[in-house]
N, C-alpha and C positions, 0 to 999 in steps of 0.2 A: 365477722370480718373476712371471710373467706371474698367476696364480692369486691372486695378492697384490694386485697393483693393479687386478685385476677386483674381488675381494671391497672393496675400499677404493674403487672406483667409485660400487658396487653402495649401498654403505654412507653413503655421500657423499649420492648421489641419494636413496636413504630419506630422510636427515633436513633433505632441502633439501625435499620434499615434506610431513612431516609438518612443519614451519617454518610452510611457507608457508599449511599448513591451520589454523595456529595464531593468524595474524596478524588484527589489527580488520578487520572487516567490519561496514559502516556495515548492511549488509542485517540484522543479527543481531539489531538489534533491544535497543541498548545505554542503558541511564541512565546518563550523567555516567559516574560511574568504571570503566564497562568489566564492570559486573555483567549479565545478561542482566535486561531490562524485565519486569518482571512482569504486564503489562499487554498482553504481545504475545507471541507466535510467530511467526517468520517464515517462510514456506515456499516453496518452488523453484518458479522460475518455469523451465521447461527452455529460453530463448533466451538464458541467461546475463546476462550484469551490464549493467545498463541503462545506457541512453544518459544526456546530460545536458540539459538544456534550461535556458540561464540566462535569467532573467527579464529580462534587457534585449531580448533575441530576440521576446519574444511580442508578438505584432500582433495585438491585437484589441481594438476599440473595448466602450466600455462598454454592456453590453447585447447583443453577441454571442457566437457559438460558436467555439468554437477546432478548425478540421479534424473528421473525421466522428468518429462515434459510435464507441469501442470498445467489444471483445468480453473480456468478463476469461477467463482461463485457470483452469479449474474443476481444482484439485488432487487426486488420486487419494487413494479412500479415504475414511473416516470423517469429516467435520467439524471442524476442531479445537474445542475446547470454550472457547476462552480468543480473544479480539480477535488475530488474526492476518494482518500487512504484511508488504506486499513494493512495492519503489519498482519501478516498469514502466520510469518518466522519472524521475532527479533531477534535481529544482528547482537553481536559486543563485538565490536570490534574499533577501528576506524570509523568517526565521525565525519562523512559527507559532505565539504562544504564546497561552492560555488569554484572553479580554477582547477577541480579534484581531476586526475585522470582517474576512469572506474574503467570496469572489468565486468560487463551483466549477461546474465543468461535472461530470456524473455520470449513472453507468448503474446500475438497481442489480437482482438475478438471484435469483431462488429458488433456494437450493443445493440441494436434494433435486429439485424437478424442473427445473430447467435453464431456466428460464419468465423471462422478462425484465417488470417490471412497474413501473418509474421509469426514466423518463430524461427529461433536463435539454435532450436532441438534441431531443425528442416532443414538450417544451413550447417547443422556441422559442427559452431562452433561458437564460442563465446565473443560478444561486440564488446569494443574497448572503444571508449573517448570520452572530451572533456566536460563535464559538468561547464555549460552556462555558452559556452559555445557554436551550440546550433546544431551539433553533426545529431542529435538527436533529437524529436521531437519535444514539443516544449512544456508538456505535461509529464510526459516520459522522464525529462531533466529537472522540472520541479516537482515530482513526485518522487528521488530518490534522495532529493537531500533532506542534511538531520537526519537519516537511517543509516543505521551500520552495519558494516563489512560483517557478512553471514544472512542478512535479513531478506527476508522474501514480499515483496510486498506486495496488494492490488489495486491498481489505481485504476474509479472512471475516468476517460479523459471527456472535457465537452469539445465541441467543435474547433473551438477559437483556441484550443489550446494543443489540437490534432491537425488534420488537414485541412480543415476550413470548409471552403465552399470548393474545392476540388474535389474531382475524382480521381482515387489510389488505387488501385486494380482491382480488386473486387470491393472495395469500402466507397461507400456513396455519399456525394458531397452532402456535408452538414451531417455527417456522423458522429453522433461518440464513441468509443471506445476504450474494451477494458484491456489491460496488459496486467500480466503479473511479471516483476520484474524481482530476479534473483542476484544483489550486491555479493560479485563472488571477492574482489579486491579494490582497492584505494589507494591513490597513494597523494 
């Protein structure tokens, strides 16, 4: 019987593996009932599942920087063509929704040549404005809601959701690009 309870191991461990491949994951990029967002794809960051950072932790006065400048993790391959997250840092704090004034610190990267051409480190000082209003890019603004106050996130952008068919001083029209964008407040 030894052959029996290998195979009944073996078989165990499969479906505790394919289970566990099965279960919510906040990364996936979910609306409400657990359908995949159609507004996002979300793609592998290889340092595995992010830390947390709850908003009562953050120290930093109004009008500064939160720790240095990050580097976003440029994903192998193609672009995706659709707003594509991945939380780096989940927030607990304040839930982001459309009307919010925010508070972000941000870097943000020509995805075709790897060329970094905004950051938030450069100037100084943290951008503040409204969710869903325009003062910011429009990948940018739906790439940080549903995240909370603490979380660091990276978002590709595609064209049509960046500058388009412009050109932005050194980003060339019909670019993507990645931002990593740091939700320091909410209100």
């Amino acid at each position: 019987m030894p052959g029996l309870k290998l195979a009944a191991a073996v078989a165990a461990l499969t479906l505790t593996l394919s289970m566990s491949s099965c279960g919510s994951d906040s990364s996936q990029g979910t609306s409400g009932g657990g359908d995949p967002a159609p507004a996002s794809q979300p793609f592998r960051i290889p340092e595995g599942k992010p830390g947390v950072r709850p908003e009562a932790t953050l120290k930093v006065e109004p009008g500064q920087l939160l720790g240095p400048e990050p580097k976003p993790v440029f994903p192998e391959g193609a672009p995706p063509e659709t707003l594509a997250l991945q939380d780096l840092i989940q927030g607990v704090g304040h839930f982001v929704e459309e009307g919010d004034e925010v508070v972000v610190q941000y870097v943000g990267y020509d995805y075709e040549s790897g060329e970094k051409f905004v950051s938030s480190w450069d100037q100084g000082k943290p951008t503040t404005f409204t969710v869903g209003d325009g003062e910011m890019l429009e990948g940018v603004e739906e790439g940080i809601l549903e995240s909370e106050v603490g979380a660091r996130r990276e978002m590709v952008i595609p064209p049509a959701l960046g500058y388009g068919s412009r050109q932005v001083g050194g980003v060339a029209p019909d670019s993507h690009l990645i931002f990593v964008v740091e939700l320091l407040a909410a209100e």
